[in-house]
GUVO-198188 format. One line per 10 residues: their letters; for each residue x, y, z of C-alpha. Coordinates in pm, 1 decimal. Last residue first. Layout:
N
A	X Y Z | ...
***
This chain:
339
XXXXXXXXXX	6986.0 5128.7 -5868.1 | 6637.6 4995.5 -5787.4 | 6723.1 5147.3 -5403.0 | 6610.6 4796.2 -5157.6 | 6327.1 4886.2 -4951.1 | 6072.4 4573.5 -5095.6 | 6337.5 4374.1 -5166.7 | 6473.7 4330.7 -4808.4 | 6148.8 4240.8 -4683.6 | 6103.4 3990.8 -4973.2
XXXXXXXXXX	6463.4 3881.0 -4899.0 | 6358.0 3735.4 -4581.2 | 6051.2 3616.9 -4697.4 | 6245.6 3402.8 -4983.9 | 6497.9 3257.2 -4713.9 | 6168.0 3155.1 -4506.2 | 6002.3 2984.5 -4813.9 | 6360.0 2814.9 -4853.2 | 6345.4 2694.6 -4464.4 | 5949.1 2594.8 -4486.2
XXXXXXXXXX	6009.8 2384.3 -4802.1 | 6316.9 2197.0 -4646.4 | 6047.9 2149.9 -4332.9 | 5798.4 1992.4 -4557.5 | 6039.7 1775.5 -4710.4 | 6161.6 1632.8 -4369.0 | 5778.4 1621.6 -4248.6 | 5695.6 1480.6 -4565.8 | 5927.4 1157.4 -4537.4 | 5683.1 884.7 -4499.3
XXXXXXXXXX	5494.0 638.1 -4310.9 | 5174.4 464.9 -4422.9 | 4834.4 596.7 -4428.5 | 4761.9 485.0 -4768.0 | 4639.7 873.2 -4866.0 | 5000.6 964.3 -4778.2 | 5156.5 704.4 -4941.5 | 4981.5 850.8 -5235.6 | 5067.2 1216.8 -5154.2 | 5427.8 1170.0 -5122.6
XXXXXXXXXX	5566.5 1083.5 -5476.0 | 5390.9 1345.9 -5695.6 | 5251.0 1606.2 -5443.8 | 5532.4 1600.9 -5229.4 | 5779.7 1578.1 -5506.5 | 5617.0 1841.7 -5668.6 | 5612.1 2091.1 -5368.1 | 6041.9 2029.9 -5349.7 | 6084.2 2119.6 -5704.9 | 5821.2 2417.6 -5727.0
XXXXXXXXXX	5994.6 2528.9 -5338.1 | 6330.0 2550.4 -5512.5 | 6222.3 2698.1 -5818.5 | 6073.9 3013.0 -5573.2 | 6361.6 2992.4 -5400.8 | 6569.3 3087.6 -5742.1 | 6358.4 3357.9 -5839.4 | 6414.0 3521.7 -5487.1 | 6771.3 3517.6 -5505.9 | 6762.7 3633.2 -5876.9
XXXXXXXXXX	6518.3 3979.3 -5749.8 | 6799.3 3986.5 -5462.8 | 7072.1 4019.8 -5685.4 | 6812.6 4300.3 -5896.0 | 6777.6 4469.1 -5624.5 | 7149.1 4475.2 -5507.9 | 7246.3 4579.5 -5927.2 | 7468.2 4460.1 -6138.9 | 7257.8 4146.3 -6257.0 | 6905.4 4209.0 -6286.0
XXXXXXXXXX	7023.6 4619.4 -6347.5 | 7174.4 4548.8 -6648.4 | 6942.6 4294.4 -6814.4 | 6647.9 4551.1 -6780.8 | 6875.4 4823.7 -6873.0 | 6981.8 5105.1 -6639.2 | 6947.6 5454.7 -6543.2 | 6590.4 5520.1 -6573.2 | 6471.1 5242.8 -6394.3 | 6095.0 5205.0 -6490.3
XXXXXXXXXX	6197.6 4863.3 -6668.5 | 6363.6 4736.0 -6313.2 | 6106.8 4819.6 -6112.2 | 5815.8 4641.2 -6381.1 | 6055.6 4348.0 -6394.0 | 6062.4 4276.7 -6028.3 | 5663.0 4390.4 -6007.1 | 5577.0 4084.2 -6297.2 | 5796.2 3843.2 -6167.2 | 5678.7 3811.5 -5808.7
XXXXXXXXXX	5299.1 3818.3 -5977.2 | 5373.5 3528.4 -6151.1 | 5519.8 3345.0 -5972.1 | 5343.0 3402.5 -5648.0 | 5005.2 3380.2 -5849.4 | 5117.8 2995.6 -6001.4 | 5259.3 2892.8 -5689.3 | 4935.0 2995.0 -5489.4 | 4772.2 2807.9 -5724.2 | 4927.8 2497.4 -5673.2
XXXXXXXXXX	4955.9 2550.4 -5327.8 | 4575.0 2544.6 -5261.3 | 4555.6 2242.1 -5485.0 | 4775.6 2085.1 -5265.2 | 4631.4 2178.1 -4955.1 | 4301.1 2009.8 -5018.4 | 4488.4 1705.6 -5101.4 | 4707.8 1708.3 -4785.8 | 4358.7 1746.0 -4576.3 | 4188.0 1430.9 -4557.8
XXXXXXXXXX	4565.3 1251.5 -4562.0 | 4662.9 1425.8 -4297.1 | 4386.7 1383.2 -4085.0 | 4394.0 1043.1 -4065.0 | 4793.2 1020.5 -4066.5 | 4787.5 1219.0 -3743.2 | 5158.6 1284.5 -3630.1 | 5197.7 1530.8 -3959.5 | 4862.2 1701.5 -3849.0 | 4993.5 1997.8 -3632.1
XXXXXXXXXX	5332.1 2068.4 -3692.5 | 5315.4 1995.7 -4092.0 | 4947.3 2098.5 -4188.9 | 5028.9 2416.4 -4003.4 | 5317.9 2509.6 -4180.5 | 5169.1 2423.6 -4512.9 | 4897.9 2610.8 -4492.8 | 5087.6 2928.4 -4365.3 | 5360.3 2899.3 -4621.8 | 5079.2 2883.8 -4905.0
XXXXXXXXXX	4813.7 3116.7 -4779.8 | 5087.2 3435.5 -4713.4 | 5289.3 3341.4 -5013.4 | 4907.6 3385.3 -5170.7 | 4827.1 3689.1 -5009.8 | 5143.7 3855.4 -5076.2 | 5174.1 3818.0 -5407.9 | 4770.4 3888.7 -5499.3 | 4813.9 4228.9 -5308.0 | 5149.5 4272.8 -5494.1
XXXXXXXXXX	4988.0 4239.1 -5842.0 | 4722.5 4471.1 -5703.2 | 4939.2 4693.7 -5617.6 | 5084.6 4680.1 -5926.4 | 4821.9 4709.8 -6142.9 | 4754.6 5061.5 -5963.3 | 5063.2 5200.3 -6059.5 | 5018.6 5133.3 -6435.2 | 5160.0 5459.9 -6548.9 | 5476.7 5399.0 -6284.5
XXXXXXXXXX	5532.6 5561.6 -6033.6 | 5672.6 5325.5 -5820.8 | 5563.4 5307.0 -5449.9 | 5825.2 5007.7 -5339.2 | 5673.9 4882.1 -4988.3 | 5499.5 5021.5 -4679.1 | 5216.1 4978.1 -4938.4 | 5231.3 4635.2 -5041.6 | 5155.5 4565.0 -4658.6 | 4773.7 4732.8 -4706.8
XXXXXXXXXX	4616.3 4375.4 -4782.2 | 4732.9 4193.0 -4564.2 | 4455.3 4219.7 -4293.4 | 4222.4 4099.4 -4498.1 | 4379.2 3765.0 -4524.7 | 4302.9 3722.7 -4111.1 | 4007.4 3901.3 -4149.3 | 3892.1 3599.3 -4432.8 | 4004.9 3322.5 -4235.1 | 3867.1 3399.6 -3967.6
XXXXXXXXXX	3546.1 3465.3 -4121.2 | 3605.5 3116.4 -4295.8 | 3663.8 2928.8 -4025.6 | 3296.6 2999.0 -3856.3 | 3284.7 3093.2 -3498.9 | 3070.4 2784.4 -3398.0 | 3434.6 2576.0 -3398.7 | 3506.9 2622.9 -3081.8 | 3348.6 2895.4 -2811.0 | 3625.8 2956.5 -2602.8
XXXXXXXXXX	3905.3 2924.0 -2790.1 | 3694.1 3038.8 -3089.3 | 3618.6 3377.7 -2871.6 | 3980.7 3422.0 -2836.8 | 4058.2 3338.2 -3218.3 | 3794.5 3627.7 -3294.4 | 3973.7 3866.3 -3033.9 | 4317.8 3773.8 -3192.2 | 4203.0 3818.6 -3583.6 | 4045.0 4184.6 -3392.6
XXXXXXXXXX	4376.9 4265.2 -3288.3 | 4520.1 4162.8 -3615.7 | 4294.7 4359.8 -3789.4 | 4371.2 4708.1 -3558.2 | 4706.8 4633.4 -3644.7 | 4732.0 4595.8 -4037.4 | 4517.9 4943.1 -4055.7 | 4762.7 5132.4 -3860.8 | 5075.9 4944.7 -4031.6 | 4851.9 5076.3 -4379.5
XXXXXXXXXX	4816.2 5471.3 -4223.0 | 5168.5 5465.3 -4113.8 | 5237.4 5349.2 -4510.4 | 5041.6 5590.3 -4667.7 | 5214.2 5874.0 -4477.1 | 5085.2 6215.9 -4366.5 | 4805.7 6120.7 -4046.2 | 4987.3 5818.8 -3988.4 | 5342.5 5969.1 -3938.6 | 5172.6 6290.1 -3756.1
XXXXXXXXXX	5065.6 5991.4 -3493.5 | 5382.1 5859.8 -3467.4 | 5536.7 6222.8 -3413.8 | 5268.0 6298.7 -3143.2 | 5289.1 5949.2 -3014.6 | 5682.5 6051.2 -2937.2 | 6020.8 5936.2 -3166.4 | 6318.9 6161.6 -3081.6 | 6489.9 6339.8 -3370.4 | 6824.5 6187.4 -3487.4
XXXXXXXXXX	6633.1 6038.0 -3793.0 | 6334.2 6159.0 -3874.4 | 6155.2 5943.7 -4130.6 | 6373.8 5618.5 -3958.3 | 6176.0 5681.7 -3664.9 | 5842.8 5706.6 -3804.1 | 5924.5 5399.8 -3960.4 | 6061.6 5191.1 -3653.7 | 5748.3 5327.0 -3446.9 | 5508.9 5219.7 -3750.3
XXXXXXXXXX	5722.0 4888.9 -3722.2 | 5663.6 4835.5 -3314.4 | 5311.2 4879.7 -3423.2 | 5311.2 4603.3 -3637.0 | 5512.2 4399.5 -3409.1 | 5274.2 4371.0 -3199.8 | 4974.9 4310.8 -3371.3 | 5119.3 4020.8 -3552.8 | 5239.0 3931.7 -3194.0 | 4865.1 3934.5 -3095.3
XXXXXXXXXX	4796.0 3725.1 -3395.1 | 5017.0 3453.6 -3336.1 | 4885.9 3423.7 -2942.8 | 4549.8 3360.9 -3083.2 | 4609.1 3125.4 -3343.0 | 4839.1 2945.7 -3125.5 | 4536.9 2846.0 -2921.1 | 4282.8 2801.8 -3227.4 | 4526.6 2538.6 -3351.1 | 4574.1 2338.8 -3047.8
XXXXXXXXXX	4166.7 2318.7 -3047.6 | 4195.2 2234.9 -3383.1 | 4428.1 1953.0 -3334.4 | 4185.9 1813.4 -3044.0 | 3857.3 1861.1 -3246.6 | 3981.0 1684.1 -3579.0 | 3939.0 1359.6 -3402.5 | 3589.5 1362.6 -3247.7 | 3487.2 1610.8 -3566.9 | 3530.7 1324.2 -3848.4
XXXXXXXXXX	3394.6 1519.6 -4176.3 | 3430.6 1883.4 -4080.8 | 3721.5 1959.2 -4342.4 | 4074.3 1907.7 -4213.1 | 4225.5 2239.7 -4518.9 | 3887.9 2427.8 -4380.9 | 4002.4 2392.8 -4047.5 | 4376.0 2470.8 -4139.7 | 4290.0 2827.5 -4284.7 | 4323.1 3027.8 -3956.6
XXXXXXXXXX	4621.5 2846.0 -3836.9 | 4753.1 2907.5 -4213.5 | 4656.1 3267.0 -4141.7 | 4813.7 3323.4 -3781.7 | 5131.2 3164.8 -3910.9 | 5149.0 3382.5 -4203.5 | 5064.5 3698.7 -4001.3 | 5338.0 3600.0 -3709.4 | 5605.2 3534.3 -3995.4 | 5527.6 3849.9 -4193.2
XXXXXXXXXX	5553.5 4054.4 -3872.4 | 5857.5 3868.6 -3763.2 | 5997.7 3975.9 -4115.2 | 5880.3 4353.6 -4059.5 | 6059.3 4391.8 -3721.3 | 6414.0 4225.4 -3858.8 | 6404.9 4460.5 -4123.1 | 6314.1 4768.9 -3899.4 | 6608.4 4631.1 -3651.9 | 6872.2 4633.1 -3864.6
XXXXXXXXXX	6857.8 5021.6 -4042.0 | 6632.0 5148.8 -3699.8 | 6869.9 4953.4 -3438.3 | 7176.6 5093.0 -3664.2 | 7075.2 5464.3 -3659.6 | 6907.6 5643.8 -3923.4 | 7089.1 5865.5 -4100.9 | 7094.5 6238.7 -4136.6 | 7157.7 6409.5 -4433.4 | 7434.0 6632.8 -4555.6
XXXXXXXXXX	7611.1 6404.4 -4802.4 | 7343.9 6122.8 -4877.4 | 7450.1 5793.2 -4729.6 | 7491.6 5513.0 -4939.8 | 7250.2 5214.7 -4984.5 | 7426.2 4846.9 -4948.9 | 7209.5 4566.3 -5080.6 | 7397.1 4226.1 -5030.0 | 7495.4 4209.2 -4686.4 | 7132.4 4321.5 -4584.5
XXXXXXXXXX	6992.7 4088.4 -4786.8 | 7181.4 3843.8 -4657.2 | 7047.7 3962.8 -4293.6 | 6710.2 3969.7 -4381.9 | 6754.0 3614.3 -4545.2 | 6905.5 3471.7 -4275.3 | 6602.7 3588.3 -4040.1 | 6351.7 3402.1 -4274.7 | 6586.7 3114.8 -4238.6 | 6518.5 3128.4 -3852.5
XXXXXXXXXX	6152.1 3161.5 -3836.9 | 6097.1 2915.6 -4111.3 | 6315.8 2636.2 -3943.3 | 6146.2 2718.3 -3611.1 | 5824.2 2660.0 -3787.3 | 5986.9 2297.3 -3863.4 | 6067.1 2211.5 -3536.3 | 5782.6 2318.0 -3318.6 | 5633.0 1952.4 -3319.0 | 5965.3 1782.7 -3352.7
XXXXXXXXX	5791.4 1430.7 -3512.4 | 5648.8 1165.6 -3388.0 | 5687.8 864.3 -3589.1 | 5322.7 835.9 -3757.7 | 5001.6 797.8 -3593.9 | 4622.4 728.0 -3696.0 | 4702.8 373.2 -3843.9 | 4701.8 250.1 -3417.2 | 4515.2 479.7 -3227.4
***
């Protein structure tokens, strides 16, 4: 095995890092965007107001694991099957259990949000039900886990079956099933409504492709330098572009909530305002990560091709914390007042 290995690294380390940072950005976003109470109403209680935050950011973590899992067999390629078999084989397994907790924690969210639409009333299936029947965003958490349930039964059959259930179907439910999130989000409305769906569509897909791919490229091939260096390229021009839509796409719906603000400037409510604190946050992470990717791409990736040791798994998992911070304020973002 000897030029096929590198240093071993803490195989579950670095999606631990993404895990936990995306949890320290719910909670600073939480810290930083206070809403007040309306005089009169009822308010949901504190495991709704915490734990619907905390819900929705495990959901984004299980969906982003379960579709860079998805992707990495088209990241390896099919060129040396003996040795990509093992790692894929891994890959399927986690693939599966990732998507059932997608699942999950889906429906524990349309609970959450049915809950936090009637607060102080008790939450049964008739009330969860008359949430999907009357809400876009039951109807979307509805939608997100009956696809992750089937994502799970097509990883099950691949666990059994291998590689004959093709990547890219997995691949493509697995993306699918993202679609409707932008929905339990910010509904502005706003002329253009429907360009900003599909601005958010395109956001979340490709934070979705890039975290995921790189997540899985780091715990699962960063001890095979073979393997690695047949797929970092791949990956790289994945990321690329997935930088390019996430910035520009991220921008474009932060700016379009603040200009639709009726009771403050652009430049007043970027800076005065939680939303527009968290808007900055975001921005910033998303330099991070274009600072961090480049040096990957510009100093790693030809050691990397040359088989020989280097420091991606330490870069990889700085990447993975900040993309976890940006997640975590995503969730945030996407309920924080624009005022």
């Amino acid at each position: 095995m000897t030029g096929t290995r590198t240093t071993s690294p803490t195989r579950g380390g670095p999606a631990a890092l993404l895990v936990v940072s995306s949890l320290v950005g719910v909670l600073i976003g939480l810290a930083i965007v206070t809403v007040q109470p309306v005089p009169g109403l009822p308010e949901p209680g504190a495991v709704v107001r915490v734990g619907l935050p905390v819900v929705r950011v495990l959901l984004d973590m299980a969906a982003v694991v379960t579709v860079g899992l998805c992707l990495l067999p088209l990241l390896v390629g099919f060129d040396r099957p003996k040795l990509a078999e093992p790692v894929l084989a891994g890959a399927r397994r986690v693939a599966m259990s990732s998507a059932l907790v997608w699942a999950v924690t889906a429906l524990v969210a349309l609970v959450l949000q049915t809950a936090e639409l009637r607060p102080g009333d008790n939450v049964s299936a008739g009330a969860v039900l008359d949430y999907i029947r009357t809400v876009g965003a039951g109807k979307a958490l509805l939608f997100v886990a009956v696809f992750a349930l089937l994502s799970f039964a097509l990883s099950l059959w691949s666990v059994r079956v291998g590689e004959s259930v093709p990547a890219e179907l997995r691949a493509a439910v697995a993306l699918f099933a993202l679609l409707p999130l932008p929905v339990t989000g910010h509904a502005t409305n706003w002329r253009w409504h429907d360009f900003t769906m599909i601005s958010m569509e395109l956001h979340v897909l490709g934070s979705a492709a890039w975290t995921g791919g790189l997540g899985a490229l780091v715990v699962l091939l960063a001890a095979n330098r073979t393997l690695l260096a047949q797929a970092i390229p791949r990956f790289s021009k994945l990321a690329t572009v997935c930088l390019v839509v996430v910035a520009v796409t991220g921008l474009f719906n932060g700016i379009v909530e603040l200009l639709v603000n009726p009771t403050h400037s652009l430049w007043s409510g970027l800076f005065t305002t939680g939303y527009g604190l968290l808007l900055l946050l975001k921005t910033g992470c998303l330099g991070a990560l274009a600072v961090v990717g480049g040096t990957i791409r510009w100093r790693l990736m030809p050691a990397i091709a040359a088989l020989r040791t280097t420091a991606l798994v330490t870069l990889a998992g700085i990447e993975l914390s900040i993309m976890g911070l940006a997640f975590g304020f995503a969730v945030i973002l996407t309920r924080a007042p624009v005022s």
